[in-house]
NUVEX-680616 format. One line per field, with one value per residue (C-alpha): residue in three letters; chain; residue number from 1; x, y, z. Coordinates in Angstrom, 1 decimal, padded with zeros to 4 digits. Each point is the difference from the previous one (the first is absolute). Example, Ala and Ser with C-alpha at 12.3 -4.5 7.8 and 13.67 -1.06 7.14 Angstrom:
residues 2
rest = (ALA/SER) $
kette = (A/A) $
nr = (1/2) $
u = (012.3/001.4) $
v = (-004.5/003.4) $
w = (007.8/-000.7) $
end
This chain:
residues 482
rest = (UNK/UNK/UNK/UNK/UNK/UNK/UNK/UNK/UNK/UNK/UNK/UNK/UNK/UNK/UNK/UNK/UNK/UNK/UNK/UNK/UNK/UNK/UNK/UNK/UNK/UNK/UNK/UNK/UNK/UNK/UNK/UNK/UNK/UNK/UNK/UNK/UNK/UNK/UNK/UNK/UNK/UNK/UNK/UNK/UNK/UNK/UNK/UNK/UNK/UNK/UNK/UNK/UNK/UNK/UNK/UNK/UNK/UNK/UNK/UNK/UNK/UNK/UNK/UNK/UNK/UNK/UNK/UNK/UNK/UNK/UNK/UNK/UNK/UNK/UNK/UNK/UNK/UNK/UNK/UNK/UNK/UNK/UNK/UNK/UNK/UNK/UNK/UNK/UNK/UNK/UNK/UNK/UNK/UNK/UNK/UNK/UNK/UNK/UNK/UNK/UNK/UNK/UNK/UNK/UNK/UNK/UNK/UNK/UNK/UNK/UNK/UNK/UNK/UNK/UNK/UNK/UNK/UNK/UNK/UNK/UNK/UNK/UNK/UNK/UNK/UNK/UNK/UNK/UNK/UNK/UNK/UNK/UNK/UNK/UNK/UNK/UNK/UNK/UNK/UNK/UNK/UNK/UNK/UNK/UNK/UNK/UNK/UNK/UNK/UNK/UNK/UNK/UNK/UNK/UNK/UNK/UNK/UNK/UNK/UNK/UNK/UNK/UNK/UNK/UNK/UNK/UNK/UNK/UNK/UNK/UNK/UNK/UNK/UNK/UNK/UNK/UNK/UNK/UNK/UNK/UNK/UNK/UNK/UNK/UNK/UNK/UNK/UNK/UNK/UNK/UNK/UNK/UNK/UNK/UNK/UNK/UNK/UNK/UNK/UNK/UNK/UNK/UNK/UNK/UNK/UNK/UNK/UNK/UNK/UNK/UNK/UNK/UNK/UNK/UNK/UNK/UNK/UNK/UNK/UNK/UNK/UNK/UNK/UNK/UNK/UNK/UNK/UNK/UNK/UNK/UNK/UNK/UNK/UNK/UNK/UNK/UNK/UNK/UNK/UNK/UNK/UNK/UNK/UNK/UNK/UNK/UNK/UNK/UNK/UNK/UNK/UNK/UNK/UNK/UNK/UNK/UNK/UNK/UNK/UNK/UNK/UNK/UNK/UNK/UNK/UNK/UNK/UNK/UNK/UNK/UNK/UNK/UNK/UNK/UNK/UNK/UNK/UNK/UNK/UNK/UNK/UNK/UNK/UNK/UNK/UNK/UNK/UNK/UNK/UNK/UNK/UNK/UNK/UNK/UNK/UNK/UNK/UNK/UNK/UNK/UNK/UNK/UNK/UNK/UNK/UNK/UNK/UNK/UNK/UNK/UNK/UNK/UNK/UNK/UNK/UNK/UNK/UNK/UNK/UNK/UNK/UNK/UNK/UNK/UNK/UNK/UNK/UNK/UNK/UNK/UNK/UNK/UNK/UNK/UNK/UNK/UNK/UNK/UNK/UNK/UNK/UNK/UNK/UNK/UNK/UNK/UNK/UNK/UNK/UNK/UNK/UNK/UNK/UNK/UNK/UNK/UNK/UNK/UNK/UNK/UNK/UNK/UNK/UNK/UNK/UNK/UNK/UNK/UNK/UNK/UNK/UNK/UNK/UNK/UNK/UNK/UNK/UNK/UNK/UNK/UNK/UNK/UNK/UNK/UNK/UNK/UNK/UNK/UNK/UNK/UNK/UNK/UNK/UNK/UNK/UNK/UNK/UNK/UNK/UNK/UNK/UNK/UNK/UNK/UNK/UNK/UNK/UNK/UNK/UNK/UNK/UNK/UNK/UNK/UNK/UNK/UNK/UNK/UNK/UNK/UNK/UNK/UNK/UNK/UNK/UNK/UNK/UNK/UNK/UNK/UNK/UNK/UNK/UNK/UNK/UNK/UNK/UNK/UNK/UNK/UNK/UNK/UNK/UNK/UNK/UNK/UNK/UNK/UNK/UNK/UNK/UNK/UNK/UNK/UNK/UNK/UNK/UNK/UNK/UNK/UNK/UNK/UNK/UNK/UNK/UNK/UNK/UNK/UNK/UNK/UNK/UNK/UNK/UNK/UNK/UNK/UNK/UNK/UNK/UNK/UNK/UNK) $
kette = (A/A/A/A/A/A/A/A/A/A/A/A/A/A/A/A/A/A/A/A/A/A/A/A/A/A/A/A/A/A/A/A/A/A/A/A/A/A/A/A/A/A/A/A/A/A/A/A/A/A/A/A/A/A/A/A/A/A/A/A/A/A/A/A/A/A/A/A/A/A/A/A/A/A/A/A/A/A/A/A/A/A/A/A/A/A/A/A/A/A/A/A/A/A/A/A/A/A/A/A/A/A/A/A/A/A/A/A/A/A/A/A/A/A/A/A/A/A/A/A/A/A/A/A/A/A/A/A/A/A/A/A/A/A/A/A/A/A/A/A/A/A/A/A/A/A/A/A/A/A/A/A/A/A/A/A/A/A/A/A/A/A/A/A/A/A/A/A/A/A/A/A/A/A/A/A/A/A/A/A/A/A/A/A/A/A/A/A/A/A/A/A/A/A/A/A/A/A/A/A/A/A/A/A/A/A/A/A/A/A/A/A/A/A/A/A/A/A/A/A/A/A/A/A/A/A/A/A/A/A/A/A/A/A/A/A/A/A/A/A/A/A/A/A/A/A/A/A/A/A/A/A/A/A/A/A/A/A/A/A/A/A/A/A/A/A/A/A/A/A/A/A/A/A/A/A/A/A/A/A/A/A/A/A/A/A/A/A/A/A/A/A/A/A/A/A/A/A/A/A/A/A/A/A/A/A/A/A/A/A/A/A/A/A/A/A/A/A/A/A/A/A/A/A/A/A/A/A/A/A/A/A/A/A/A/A/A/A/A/A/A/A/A/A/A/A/A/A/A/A/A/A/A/A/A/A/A/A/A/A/A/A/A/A/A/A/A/A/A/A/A/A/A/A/A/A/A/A/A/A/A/A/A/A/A/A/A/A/A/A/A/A/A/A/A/A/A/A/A/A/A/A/A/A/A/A/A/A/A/A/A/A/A/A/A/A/A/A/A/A/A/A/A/A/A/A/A/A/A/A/A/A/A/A/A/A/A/A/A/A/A/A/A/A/A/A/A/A/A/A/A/A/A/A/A/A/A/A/A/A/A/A/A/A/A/A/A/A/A/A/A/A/A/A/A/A/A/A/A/A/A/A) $
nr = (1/2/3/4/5/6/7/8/9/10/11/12/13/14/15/16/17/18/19/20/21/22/23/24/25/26/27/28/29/30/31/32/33/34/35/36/37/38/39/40/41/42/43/44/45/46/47/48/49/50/51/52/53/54/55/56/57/58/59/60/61/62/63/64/65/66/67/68/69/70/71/72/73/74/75/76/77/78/79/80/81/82/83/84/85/86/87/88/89/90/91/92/93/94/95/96/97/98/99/100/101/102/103/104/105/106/107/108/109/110/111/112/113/114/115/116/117/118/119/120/121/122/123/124/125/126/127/128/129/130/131/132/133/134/135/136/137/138/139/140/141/142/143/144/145/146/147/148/149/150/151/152/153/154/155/156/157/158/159/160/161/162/163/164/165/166/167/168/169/170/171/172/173/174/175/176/177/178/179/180/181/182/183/184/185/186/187/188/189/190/191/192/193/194/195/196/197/198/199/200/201/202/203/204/205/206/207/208/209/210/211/212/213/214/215/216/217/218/219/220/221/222/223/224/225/226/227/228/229/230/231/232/233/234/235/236/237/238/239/240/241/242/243/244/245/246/247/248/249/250/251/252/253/254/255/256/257/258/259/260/261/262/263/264/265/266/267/268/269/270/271/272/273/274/275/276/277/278/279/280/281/282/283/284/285/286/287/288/289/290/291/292/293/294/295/296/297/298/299/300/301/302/303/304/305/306/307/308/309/310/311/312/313/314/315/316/317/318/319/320/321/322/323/324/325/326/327/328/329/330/331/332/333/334/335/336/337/338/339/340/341/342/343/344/345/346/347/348/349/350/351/352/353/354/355/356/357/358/359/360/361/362/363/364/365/366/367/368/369/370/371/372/373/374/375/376/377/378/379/380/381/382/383/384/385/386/387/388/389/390/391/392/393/394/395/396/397/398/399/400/401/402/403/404/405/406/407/408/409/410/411/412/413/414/415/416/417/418/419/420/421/422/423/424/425/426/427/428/429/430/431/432/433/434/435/436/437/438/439/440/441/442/443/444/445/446/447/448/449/450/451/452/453/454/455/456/457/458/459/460/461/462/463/464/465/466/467/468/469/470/471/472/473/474/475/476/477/478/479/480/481/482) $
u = (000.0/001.1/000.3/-000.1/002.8/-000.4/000.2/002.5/001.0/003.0/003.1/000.1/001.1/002.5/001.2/-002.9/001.1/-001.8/000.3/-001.4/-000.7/-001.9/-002.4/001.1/001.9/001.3/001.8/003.7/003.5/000.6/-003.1/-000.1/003.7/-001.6/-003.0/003.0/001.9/-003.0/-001.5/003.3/000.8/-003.7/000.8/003.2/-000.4/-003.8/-002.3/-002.9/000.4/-002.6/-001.3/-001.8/-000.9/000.7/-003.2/-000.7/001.6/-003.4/001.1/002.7/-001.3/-001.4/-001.5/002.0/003.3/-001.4/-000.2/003.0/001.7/-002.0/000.8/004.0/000.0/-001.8/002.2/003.0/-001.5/000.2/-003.6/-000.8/-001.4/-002.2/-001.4/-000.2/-001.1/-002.0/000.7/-002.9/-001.6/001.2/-001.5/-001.7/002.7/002.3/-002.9/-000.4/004.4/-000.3/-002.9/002.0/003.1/-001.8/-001.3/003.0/002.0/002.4/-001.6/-002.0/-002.0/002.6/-002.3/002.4/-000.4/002.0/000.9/001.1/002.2/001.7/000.9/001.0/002.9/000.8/000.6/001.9/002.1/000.9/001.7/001.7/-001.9/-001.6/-003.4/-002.1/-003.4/000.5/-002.4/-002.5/-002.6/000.9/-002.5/002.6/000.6/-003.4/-001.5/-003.2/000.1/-002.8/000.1/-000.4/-003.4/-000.5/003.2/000.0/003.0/002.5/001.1/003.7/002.0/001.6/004.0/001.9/002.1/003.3/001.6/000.9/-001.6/002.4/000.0/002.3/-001.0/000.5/002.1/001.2/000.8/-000.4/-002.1/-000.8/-002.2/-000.7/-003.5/000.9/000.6/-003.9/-003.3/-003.4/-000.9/-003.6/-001.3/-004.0/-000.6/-002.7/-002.3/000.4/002.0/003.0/003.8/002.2/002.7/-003.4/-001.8/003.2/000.4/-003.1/-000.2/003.4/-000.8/-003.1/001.5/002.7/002.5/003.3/002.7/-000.3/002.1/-000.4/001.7/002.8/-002.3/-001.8/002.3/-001.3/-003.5/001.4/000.5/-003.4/-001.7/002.0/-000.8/-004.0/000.4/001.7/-003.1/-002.3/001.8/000.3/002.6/003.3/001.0/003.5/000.9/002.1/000.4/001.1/002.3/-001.5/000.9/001.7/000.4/003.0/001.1/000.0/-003.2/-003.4/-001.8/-002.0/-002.3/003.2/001.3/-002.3/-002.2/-003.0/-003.0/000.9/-002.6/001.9/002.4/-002.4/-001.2/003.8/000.5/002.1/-000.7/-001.4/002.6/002.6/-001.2/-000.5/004.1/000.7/-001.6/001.1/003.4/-000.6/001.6/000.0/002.9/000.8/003.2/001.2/-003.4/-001.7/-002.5/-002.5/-003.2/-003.2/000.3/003.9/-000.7/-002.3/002.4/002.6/-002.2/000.6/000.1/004.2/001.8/-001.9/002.2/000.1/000.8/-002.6/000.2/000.1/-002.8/002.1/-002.5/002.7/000.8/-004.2/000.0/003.1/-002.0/-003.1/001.7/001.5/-003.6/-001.2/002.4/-001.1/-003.7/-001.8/-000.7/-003.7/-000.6/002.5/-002.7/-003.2/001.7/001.5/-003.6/-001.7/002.9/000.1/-003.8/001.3/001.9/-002.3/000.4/-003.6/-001.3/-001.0/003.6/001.3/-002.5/000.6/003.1/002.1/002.7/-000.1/000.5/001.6/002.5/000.7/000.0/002.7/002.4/-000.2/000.1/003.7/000.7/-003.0/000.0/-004.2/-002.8/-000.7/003.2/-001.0/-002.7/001.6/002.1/-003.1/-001.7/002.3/-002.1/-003.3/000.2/000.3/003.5/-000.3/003.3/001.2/001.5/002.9/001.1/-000.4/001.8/002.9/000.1/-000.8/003.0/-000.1/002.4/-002.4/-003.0/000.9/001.2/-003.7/-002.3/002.4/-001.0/-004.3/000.1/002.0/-002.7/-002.6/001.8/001.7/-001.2/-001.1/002.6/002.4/002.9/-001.2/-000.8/003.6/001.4/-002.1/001.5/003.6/-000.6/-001.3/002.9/002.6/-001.5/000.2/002.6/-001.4/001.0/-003.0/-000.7/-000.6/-002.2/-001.5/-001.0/-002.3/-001.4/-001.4/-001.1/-001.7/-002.1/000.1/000.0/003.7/003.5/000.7/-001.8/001.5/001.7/-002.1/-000.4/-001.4/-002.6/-000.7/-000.5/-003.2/-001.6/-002.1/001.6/-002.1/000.0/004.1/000.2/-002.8/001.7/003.0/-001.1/-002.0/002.7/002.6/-002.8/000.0/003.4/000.3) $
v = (000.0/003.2/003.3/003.4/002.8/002.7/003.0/002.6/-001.8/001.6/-001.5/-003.9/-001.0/-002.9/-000.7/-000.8/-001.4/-000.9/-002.3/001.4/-001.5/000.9/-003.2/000.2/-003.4/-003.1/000.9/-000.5/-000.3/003.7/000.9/-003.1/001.7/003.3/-001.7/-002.0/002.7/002.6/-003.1/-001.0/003.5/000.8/-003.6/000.3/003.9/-001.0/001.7/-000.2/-002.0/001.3/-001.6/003.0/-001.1/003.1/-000.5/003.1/-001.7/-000.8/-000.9/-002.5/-001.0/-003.8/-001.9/-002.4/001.5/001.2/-003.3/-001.1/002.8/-001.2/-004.0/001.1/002.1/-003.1/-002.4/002.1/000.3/003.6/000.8/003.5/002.0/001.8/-000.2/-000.7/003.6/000.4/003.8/-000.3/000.2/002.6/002.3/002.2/000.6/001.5/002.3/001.7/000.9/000.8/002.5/001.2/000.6/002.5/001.8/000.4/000.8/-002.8/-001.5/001.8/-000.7/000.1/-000.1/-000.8/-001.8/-003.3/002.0/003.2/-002.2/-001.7/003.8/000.8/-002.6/000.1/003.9/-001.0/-002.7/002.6/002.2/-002.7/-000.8/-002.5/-000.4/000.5/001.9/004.3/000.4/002.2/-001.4/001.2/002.4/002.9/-000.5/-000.6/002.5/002.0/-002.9/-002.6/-003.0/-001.5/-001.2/-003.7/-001.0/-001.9/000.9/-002.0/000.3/001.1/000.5/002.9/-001.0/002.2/002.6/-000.1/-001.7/-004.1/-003.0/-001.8/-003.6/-002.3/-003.2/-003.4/-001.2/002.3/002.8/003.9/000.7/003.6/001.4/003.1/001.2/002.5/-004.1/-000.9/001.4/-000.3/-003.2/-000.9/-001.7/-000.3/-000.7/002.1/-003.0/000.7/-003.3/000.7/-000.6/-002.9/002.4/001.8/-003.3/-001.4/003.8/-000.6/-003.8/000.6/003.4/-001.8/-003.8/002.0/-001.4/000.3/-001.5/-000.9/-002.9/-000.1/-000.7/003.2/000.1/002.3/002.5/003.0/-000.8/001.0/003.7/000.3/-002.0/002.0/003.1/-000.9/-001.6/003.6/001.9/-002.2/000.3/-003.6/-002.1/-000.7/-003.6/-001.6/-001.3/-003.0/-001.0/-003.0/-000.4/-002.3/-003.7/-001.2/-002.9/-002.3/001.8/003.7/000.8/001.3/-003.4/-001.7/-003.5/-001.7/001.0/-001.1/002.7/-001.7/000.1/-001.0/-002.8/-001.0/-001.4/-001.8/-001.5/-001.1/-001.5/002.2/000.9/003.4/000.3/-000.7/002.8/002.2/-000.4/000.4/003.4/000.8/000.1/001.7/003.0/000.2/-001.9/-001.1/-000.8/-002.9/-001.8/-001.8/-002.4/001.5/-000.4/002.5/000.7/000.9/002.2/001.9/000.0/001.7/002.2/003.3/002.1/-000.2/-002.2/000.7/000.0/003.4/-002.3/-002.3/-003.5/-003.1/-002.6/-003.7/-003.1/-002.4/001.9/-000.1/-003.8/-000.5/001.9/-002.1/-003.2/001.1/000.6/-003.2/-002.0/002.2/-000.9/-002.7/-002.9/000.3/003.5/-001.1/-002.7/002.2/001.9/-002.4/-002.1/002.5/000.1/-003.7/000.2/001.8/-002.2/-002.7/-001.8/-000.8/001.2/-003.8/-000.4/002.6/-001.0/-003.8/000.8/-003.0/002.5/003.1/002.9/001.8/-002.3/000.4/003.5/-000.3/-002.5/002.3/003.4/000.4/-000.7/002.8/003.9/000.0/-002.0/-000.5/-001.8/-002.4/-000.8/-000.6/-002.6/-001.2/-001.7/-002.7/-001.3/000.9/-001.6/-002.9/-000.1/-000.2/-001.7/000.5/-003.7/001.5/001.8/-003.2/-001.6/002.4/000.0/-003.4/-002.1/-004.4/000.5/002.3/-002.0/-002.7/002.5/002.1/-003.5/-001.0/003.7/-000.5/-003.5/001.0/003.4/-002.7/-000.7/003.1/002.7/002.7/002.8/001.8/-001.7/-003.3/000.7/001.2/-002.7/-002.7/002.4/-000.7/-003.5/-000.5/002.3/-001.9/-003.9/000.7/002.4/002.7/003.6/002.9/001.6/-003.4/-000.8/003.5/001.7/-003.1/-000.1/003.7/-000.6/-003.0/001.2/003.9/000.1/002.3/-000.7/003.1/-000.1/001.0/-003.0/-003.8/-001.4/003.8/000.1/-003.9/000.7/002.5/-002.1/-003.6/-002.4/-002.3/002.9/-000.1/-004.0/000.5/002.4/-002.1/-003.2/001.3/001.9/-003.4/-001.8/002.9/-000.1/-004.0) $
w = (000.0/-000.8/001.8/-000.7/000.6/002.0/-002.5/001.2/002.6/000.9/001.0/001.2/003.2/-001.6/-003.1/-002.9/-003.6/-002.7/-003.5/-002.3/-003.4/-003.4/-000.8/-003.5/-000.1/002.1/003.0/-001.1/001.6/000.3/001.3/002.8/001.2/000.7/001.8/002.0/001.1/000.7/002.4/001.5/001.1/001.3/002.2/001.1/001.4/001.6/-002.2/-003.0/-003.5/-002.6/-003.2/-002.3/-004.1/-002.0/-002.3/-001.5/-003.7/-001.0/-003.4/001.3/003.7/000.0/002.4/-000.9/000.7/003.8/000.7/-001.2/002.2/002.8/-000.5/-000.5/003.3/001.8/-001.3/001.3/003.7/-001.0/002.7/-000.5/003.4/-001.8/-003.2/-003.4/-000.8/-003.0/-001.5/-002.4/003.9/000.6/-002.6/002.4/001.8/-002.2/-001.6/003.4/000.1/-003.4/000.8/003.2/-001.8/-002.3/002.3/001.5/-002.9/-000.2/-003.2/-003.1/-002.8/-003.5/-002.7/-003.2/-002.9/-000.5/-003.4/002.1/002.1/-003.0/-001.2/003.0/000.5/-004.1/000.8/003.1/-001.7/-002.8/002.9/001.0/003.4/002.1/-001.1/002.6/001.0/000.1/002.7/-002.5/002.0/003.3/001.5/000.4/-003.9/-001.2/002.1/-002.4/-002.6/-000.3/-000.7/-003.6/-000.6/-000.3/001.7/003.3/002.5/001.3/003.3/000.7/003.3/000.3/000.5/002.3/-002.3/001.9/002.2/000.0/000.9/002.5/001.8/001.4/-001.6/002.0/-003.2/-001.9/002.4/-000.4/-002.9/-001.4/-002.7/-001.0/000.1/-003.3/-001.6/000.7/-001.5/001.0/000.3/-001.0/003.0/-002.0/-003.3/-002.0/000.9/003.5/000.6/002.0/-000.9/001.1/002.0/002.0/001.1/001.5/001.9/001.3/000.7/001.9/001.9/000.9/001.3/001.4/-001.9/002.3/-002.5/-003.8/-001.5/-003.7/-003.2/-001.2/-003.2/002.4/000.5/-001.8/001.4/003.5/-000.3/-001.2/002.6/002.4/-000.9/-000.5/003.8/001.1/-001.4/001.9/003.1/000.5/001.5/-002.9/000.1/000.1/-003.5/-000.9/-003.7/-000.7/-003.5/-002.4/-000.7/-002.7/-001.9/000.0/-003.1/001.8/-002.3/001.1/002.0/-002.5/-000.3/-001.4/002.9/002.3/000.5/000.0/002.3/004.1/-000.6/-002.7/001.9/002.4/-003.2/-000.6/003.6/001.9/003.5/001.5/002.6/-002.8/-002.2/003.3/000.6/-003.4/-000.6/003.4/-001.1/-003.7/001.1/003.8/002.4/003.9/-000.2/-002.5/001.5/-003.6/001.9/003.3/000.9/000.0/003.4/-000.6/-002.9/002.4/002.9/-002.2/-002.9/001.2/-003.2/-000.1/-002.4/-003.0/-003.0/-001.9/-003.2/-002.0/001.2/-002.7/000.1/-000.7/-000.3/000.9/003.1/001.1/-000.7/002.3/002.7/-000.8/000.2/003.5/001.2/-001.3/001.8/003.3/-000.6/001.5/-001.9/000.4/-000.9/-003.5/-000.3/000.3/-002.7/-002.1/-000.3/-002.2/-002.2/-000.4/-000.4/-003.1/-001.2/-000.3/003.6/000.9/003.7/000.4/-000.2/002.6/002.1/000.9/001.8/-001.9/-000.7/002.7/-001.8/002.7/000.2/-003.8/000.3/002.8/-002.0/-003.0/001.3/000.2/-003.5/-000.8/-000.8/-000.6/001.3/-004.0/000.2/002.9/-002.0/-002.7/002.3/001.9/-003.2/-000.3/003.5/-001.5/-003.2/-002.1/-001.6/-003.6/-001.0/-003.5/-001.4/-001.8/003.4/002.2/-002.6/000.5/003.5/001.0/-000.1/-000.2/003.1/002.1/-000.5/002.3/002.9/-000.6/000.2/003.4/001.7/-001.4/001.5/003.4/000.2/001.1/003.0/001.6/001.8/-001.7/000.8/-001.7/002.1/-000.7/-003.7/-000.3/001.1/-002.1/-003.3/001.4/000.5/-003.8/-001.4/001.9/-000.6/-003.7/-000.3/-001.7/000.1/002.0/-003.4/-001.6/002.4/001.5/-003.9/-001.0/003.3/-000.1/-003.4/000.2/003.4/-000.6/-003.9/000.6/000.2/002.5/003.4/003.7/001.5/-000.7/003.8/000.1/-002.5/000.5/003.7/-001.1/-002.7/001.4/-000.4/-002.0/-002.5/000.1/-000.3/-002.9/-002.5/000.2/-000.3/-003.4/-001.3/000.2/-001.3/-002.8/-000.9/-000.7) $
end
């Protein structure tokens, strides 16, 4: 359930953050790192994590990609305090500063023509400056003139003249910008709509917004927000923004990079708390630590250590993470997750189900030579499903001189116990009575009763599988191979 802020609340008594994305896509890497660091820093110093959707692209706003925000923020433990915010919601709210802002001065009615505009800046261009608005509109410089017929007025914030906008940002450290380098900002479009820059003003002035953590491609946004916040008297944040991530190649983070939805990488078996670590350390540090844990990350987030250079997204680096975490995990949470996956994969529930071959067990034999839980599935078929053994590659690997040392071990598994020890020493026995080498005897053995010539060690794999099924596959596959 959602709340409402407090409009002009004032100043907070503790820190407040907020995420705050545009539902115009999946939530991807980049974005999932703000969200990270804007939620560890609200933990670790006590205070408020909010969640507000930036709506107000119509046009580009789905459904669809709110919820996937909303699913990637769940799946990362990533709990907002308060919120989502919807600013479509909020409407109302930004009509009344608007209104208040006119009468005080701080904002106008400009009433030109997308055509007088486009002569302004070719003029401007043709001088050899920065095209930008003259200010024609300004009630001091359109006093006695009334406004064109037919024409609906923007909105426009009157920018300071002189001076500089100044802030220390958590990053990047002492920023200035001139005021003479900013116009005036439309902050409502002729249809009365308002601007991207105002609603976040207002949204922050009003959810009293202590400290802002966002990407550097909002930079030049900052000034202007400032200076809108100034006018309305309202508390300034802190601001900390965070360089961007790059690929492995130094380039602009793409899809062939990885920069794919967060639930993307559900879908591809990693592990929350792997992909929490991960963007955790995309461009912030505690010493040489590479592997924590949540409560860590909170315990030491306090705003330092944030690189001032853009970090580089490497796949093979996340899987290493991922793989450590799988080994961490318990076997049974692997299996909860693994059984959809083999679901997928053709392994019937029936199967899973009769508890001939535990699958937590599987999952803990295979999960150190894993970097996904697709992987473990993967792995965790051979125990699911009927080996389909090609002739030509049991010829190949099937010698005369391992057959007799396979059909000693089926008939001696009818008589030990069923353990990995014993099972063990049943496969030395055979080997050394008829002198066969381990890979004569070991690759026809996983083919014949897994359908593979690679598994994790036999008396291991054995061990898990019954073992009438065991004597079974190969007792048929000598009987094949006569």
């Amino acid at each position: 359930m959602t709340r409402s802020p407090s409009p002009g609340a004032g100043a907070a008594s503790g820190v407040r953050t907020r995420f705050a994305p545009s539902p115009t896509g999946f939530l991807h890497i980049g974005g999932a790192r703000t969200a990270l660091y804007a939620w560890a820093f609200a933990r670790h110093h006590g205070g408020t994590f909010i969640l507000r959707i930036e709506d107000t692209d119509v046009e580009r706003s789905t459904p669809e990609a709110v919820q996937a925000i909303l699913d990637g923020m769940a799946w990362l433990q990533l709990d907002p305090d308060e919120g989502p915010f919807y600013q479509m919601r909020r409407m109302d709210r930004y009509r009344e500063v608007i209104a208040r802002m006119l009468a005080e001065g701080s904002a106008y009615h400009c009433y030109c023509t997308p055509a007088e505009l486009e002569a302004m800046r070719e003029e401007q261009r043709a001088r050899g400056l920065k095209p930008r608005y003259d200010g024609r509109w300004r009630p001091e410089n359109a006093a006695g003139r009334q406004p064109p017929e037919g024409v609906r007025p923007v909105v426009r914030f009157r920018n300071p003249d002189e001076g500089a906008v100044l802030w220390n940002d958590l990053v990047k450290g002492p920023i200035s910008i001139g005021n003479q380098e900013l116009d005036d900002l439309i902050i409502a479009r002729s249809d009365g709509t308002p601007t991207y820059n105002f609603c976040v003003v207002v949204d922050d002035w009003d959810m009293r917004i202590t400290h802002v953590i966002r990407g550097d491609d909002h930079v030049n946004n900052t000034p202007r927000q400032i200076n809108i916040l100034r006018a309305l008297g309202a508390q300034v944040p802190l601001y900390g923004h965070v360089p961007m991530i790059h690929g492995s190649d130094g380039e602009k983070l793409s899809k062939r990079h990885g920069a794919v939805s967060v639930m993307q990488y559900d879908a591809d078996g990693f592990l929350p708390e792997a992909v929490v670590n991960y963007l955790a350390r995309l461009g912030w540090s505690h010493g040489d630590d590479e592997i924590f844990t949540r409560e860590q990350l909170v315990q030491w987030f306090d705003g330092s250590h944030l690189s001032r250079s853009p970090s580089q997204f490497d796949a093979e680096k996340l899987r290493w993470m991922n793989n450590h975490y799988i080994r961490a995990a318990d076997d049974a949470r692997l299996a909860a997750l693994v059984a959809p996956r083999l679901g997928a994969r053709g392994v019937s529930a029936q199967a899973l189900a009769t508890g001939e071959v535990d699958l937590a067990s599987v999952c803990g034999l295979l999960k150190d030579r894993a970097a996904t839980l697709e992987e473990i599935a993967d792995l965790a078929t051979m125990f699911y499903v009927e080996p389909q053994v090609h002739p030509g590659q049991l010829a190949e690997h099937l010698k005369p001189q391992a057959r007799p040392a396979l059909r000693a071990f089926a008939d001696a598994c009818g008589s030990i116990d069923w353990t990995r020890e014993a099972i063990a020493a049943a496969i030395k026995a055979a080997v050394t009575e008829h002198g066969v080498r381990m890979p004569q005897f070991g690759i026809p053995a996983r083919l014949l009763v897994f359908g593979r010539t690679q598994t994790p060690a036999l008396e291991a794999v054995f061990a898990l599988m019954p073992r009438e099924v065991v004597v079974h596959r190969l007792a048929r596959g000598l009987a094949h191979a006569l």
